[in-house]
N, C-alpha and C positions, 0 to 999 in steps of 0.2 A: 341179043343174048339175054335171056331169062335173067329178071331180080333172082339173087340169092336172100333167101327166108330167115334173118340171124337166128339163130338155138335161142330158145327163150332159157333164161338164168337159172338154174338150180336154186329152190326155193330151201330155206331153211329148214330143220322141221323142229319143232318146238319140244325142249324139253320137257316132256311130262313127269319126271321123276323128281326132277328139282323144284317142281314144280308142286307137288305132293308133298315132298321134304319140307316146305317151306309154311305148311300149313295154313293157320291162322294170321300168322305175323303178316305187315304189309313188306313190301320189299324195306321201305328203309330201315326196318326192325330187326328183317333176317341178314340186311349188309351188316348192321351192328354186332349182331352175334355173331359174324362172318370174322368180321377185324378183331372180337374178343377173343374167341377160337385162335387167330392168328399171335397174337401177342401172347398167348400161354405156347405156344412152342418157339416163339423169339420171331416171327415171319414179320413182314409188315407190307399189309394189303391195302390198295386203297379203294376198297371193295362199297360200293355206294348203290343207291335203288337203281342207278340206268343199267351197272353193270349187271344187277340181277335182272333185270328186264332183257338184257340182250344174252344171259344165260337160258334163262327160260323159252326166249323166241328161236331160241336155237343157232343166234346169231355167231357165239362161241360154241366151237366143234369140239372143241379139247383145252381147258385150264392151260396158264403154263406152269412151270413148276412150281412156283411161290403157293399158287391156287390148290394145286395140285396137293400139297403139303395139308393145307389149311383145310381142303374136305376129307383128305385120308385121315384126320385127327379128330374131325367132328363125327366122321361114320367109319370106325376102322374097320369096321367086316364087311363092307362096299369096294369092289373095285369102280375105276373110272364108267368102266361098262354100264355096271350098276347103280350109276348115281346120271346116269341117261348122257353118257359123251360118248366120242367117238373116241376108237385106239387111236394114239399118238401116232405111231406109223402112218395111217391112211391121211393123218389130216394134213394137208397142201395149204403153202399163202396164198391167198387171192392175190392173184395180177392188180395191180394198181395205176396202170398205163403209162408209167414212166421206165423206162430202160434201168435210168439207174436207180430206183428204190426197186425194183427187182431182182437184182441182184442181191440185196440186204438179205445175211440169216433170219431164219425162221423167228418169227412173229414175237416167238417165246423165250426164244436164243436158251435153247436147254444147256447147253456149256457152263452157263451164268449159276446155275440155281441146283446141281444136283448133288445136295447134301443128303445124308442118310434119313432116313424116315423116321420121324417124329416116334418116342412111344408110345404105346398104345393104351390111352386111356378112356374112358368113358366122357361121352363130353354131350349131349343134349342133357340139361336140366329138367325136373321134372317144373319148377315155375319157367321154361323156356318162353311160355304164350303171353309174360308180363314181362317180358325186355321192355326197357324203352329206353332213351336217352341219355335218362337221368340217372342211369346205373353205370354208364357209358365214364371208367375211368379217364377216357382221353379227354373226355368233355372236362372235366375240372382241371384241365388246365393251363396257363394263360403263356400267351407267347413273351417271345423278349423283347423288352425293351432295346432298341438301341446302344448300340457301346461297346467297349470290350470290357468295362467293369462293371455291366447290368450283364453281359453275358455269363462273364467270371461267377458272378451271383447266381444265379437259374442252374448251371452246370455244376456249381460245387468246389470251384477255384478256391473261393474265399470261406469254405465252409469245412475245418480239419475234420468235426465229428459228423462219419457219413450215416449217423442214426436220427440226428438232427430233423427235427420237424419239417418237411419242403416247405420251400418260400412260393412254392409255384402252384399249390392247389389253390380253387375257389371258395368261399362257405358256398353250403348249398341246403335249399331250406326243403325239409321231407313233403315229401306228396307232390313236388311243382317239377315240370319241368322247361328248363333255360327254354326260353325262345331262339328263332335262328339268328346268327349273330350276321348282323351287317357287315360283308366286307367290304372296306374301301381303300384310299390311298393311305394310312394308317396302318393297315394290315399289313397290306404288299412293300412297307417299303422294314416292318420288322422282320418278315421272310427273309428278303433280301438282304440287309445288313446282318442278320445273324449266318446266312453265308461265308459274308466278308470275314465276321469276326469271329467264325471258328477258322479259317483259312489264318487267319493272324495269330490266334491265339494256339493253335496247332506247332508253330515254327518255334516260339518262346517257350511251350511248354510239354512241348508231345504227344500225341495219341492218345498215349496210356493213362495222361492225364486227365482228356476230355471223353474218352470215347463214353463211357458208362451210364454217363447224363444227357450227353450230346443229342442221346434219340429224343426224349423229351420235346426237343423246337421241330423234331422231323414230324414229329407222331401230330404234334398242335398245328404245322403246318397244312400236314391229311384232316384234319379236322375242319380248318374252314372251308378245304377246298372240297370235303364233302358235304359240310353239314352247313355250310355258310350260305349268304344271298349273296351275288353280286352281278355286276353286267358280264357282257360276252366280253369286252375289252379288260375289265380283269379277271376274269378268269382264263382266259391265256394267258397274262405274267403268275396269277398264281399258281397255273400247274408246273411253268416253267422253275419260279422258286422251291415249290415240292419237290421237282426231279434235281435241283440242283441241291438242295437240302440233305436228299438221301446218298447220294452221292457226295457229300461233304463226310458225311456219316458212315460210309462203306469205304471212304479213304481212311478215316480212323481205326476203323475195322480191321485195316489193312498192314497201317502201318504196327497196329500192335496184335500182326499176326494173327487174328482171329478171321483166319481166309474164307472159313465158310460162310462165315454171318455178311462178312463183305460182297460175296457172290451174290447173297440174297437183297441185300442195300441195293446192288446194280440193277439188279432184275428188275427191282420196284421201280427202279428209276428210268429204266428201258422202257417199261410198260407206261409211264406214266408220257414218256417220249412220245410211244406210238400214238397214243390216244388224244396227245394234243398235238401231231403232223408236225412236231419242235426237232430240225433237222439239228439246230445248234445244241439243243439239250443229249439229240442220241448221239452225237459226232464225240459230244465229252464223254457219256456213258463207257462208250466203246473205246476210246484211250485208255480210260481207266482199268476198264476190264480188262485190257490187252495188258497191262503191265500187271493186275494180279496175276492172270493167266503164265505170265513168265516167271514173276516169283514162284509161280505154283508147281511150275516145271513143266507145265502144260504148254511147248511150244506151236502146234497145229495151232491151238486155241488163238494162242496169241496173236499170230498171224491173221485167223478168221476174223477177230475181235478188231484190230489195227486197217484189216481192209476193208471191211464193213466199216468204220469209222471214215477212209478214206471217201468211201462212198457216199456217206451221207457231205460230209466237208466239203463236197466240190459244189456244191449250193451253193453257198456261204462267203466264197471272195477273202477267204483267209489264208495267206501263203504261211504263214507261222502256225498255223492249226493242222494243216498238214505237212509241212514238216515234221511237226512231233508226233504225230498219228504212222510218219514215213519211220521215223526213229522207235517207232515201237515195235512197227515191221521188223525192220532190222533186229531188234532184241530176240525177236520170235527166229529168224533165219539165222543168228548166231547159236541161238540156243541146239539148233538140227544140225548145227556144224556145216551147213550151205553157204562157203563164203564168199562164192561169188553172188549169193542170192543178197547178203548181208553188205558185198559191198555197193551193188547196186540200190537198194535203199537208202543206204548211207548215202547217197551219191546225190540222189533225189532228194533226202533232207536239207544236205548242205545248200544248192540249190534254190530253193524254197528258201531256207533261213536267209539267205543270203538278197534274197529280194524287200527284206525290210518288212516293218511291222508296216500295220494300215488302221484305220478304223473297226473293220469289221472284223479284228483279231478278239476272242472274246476275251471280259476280263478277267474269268479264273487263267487265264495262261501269262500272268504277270510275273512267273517263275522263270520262263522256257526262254533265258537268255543265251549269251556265249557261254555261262558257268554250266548249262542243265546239259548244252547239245554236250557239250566236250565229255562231262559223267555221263550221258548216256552209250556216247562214243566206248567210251571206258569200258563198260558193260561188256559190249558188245566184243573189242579184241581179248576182253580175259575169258568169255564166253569158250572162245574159239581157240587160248591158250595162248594168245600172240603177247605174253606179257609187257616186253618192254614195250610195246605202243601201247597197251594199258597203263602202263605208268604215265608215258607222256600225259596221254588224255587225262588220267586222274589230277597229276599234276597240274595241269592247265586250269583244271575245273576248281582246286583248290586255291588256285592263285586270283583266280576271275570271283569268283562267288561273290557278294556283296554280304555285308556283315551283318543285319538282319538279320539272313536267313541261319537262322543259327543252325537248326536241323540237318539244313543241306550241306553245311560245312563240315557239320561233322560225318554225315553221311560220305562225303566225296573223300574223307581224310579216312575214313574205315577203310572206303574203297583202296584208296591208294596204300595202306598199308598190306591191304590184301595182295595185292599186285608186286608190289616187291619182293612179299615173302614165294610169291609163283615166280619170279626170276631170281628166287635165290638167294636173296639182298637181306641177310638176318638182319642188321643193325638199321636200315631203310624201314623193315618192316615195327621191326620195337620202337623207333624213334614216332612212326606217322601213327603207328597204336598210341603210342601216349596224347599224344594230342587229342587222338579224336577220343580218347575218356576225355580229358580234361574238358575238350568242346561240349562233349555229351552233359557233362554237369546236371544241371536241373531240367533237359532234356529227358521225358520219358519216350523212349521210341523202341518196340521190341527187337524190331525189323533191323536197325544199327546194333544193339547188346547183340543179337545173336550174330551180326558180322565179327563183331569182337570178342566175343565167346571161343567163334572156330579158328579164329587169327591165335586167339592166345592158346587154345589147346593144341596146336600146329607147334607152338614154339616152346613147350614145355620143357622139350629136352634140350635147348639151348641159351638157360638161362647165364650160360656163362659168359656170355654178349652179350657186355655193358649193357646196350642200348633193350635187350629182350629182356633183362633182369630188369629194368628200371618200366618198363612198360609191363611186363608180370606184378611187378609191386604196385603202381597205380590201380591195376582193373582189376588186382583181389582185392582192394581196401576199396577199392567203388563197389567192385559185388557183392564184399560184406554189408554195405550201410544201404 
């Protein structure tokens, strides 16, 4: 039998247009005006000279959305066509010879990033050809120190007047520009703890309190990781704190209701996944996504998002990481009303949960105890209307919680007020409302206010219920202050 001849590979073909666009500048000059373009409409790219080199070589067929955003802003009378890519449509993932990263959504996961188009302003400069570095506002400035009261500092915690001078720019002397800055084990491990310490300081304090700053350590994290020196052994943990960063940052996003700019934190953090082959980094991406996608109403999504995450998790040896990746299934198949699909997931989380934590459970999932499955559980049967097992579960989840988490207690206690008042229980629902104001306290979280917003506008007409009249007077004299 005759060798068969393999098809030699489809060669790339080189963008000539981006190419043209990019004039004079070297590539790391045009990635610079790339990420400043990105920051004037709020995007956050971690756009660097390889990535121009594999735009121009033709190596990307089609931006994904974040990109996508960031050229339609720099050249608004250019379509995609025009700026030398290919339609969205035609373009296909390369097979990558494993079974299951083939299965994974599209490259770009357009679900994640499709906010409304940027306005339309003029944006090449006419001094464009003298970018450099040293105009480069992310360059001035420095990451965090270690701590949750160096972080408090950098973000703004301890700071009432927000006109106040930043503590976080560098001097910078005219005509010089910074050298590349060395990263070493110094660098990677304030990445890293400023992870930790928005994750801490999030629960005590809320969203609403960190998100506005918070970008700040993501943006300076994109900075070493584009513009720094270091070996190949750190530069895998720093792309992996980068994507874990921005994803700290699109949970803030989140929790204080700003879902679009959150969609775009994932994307970055997607992208930053694929590029560094970090199955653990996309496994979290796509949890995360999966449950804005649910808040968002978007149940397909959340599904795609949750099983895409499954699939990258089964790398990984993490029976706790896909349970909760199973549980946000489930969120997505309550939300469609499918409740045999919803109990089948549930089924398979418990499962999983139930096989015990391990080593290689990673450690942002220090939350996903018996308090989180049972509120998710909760979710899940008010989803589908089944109130009183939403009560159980909420209940459950409010009883189990650990007092720490201040956030989630009062989250699981909104919950369960909501739940009561869906089976009926006026005085159940104004007793667990009062609470969760009370829990809420110096708690800013949008995402809970607006649970108890539609709890107390639901009971307006029955304030003649001790317990709804006494929870109507706490969360107007909270709403006022």
């Amino acid at each position: 039998m005759a060798a068969t001849t393999p098809a030699a590979p489809d060669l790339p073909t080189p963008n000539r247009a981006m190419r043209r666009l990019r004039g004079a500048l070297s590539p790391g000059e045009f990635a610079t005006a790339v990420r400043r373009a990105a920051r004037e409409i709020g995007e956050h790219v971690s756009c660097d000279a390889r990535y121009v080199g594999r735009v121009e070589a033709g190596e990307i067929r089609c931006p994904n959305y974040a990109y996508e955003r960031v050229f339609r802003h720099m050249w608004p009378d250019r379509s995609l066509q025009d700026l030398g890519f290919a339609p969205r449509r035609t373009v296909r993932r390369r097979a990558n010879g494993t079974a299951a990263r083939s299965k994974r959504v599209d490259d770009s996961y357009a679900d994640l990033a499709d906010r409304a188009p940027a306005p339309v302003v003029p944006w090449w400069p006419d001094d464009s050809h003298h970018l450099d570095e040293e105009n480069d506002d992310v360059r001035r400035r420095t990451f965090l120190s270690g701590g949750p009261t160096a972080l408090a500092t950098v973000i703004g915690l301890d700071r009432p007047d927000p006109a106040a001078a930043p503590t976080w720019q560098l001097p910078r002397q005219a005509g010089t520009v910074p050298p590349p800055r060395r990263v070493g084990a110094a660098e990677l491990q304030q990445v890293e703890q400023a992870v930790r310490d928005i994750r801490l300081l999030d629960d005590v304090h809320g969203a609403e309190t960190l998100f506005e700053r918070a970008g700040q350590s993501l943006r300076t994290a994109y900075v070493l990781l584009n513009d720094g020196e270091y070996s190949t052994a750190t530069e895998r943990r720093l792309q992996a704190g980068a994507g874990e960063l921005a994803i700290s940052v699109g949970w803030l996003a989140h929790d204080s209701n700003r879902l679009a700019e959150a969609r775009s934190f994932y994307a970055e953090a997607l992208a930053t996944a694929r590029m560094a082959d970090d199955a653990a980094l996309e496994a979290h991406v796509f949890c995360n996504s999966a449950f804005l996608a649910r808040d968002a109403g978007r149940p397909r999504e959340a599904l795609r998002a949750a099983q895409a995450g499954q699939s990258a998790a089964r790398q990984l040896d993490s029976d706790r990481l896909l349970s909760l990746l199973a549980m946000r299934e489930a969120g997505g198949w309550a939300l469609m009303r499918d409740r045999a699909a919803c109990e089948r997931a549930l089924g398979r989380a418990y499962t999983l949960f139930d096989r015990g934590e391990s080593e290689a459970d990673p450690e942002w999932m220090s939350f996903y105890g018996e308090a989180e499955i049972a509120g998710l559980e909760a979710q899940c049967w008010s989803a589908l209307g089944e109130w009183d097992r939403a009560s159980d579960r909420a209940g459950r989840a409010v009883a189990l919680q650990e007092p720490h988490f201040v956030r989630n207690r009062a989250l699981y206690t909104a919950e369960l007020a909501h739940d009561r008042l869906g089976r009926g229980d006026l005085a159940g629902a104004g007793e667990h409302g009062s609470a969760a104001v009370t829990l809420l306290g110096g708690v800013r979280s949008a995402r809970i206010t607006a649970m108890l917003a539609d709890t107390a506008a639901r009971l307006r007409g029955c304030s003649a219920v001790p317990e709804v009249g006494g929870f109507l007077a706490v969360y107007d004299r909270a709403s006022a202050s």
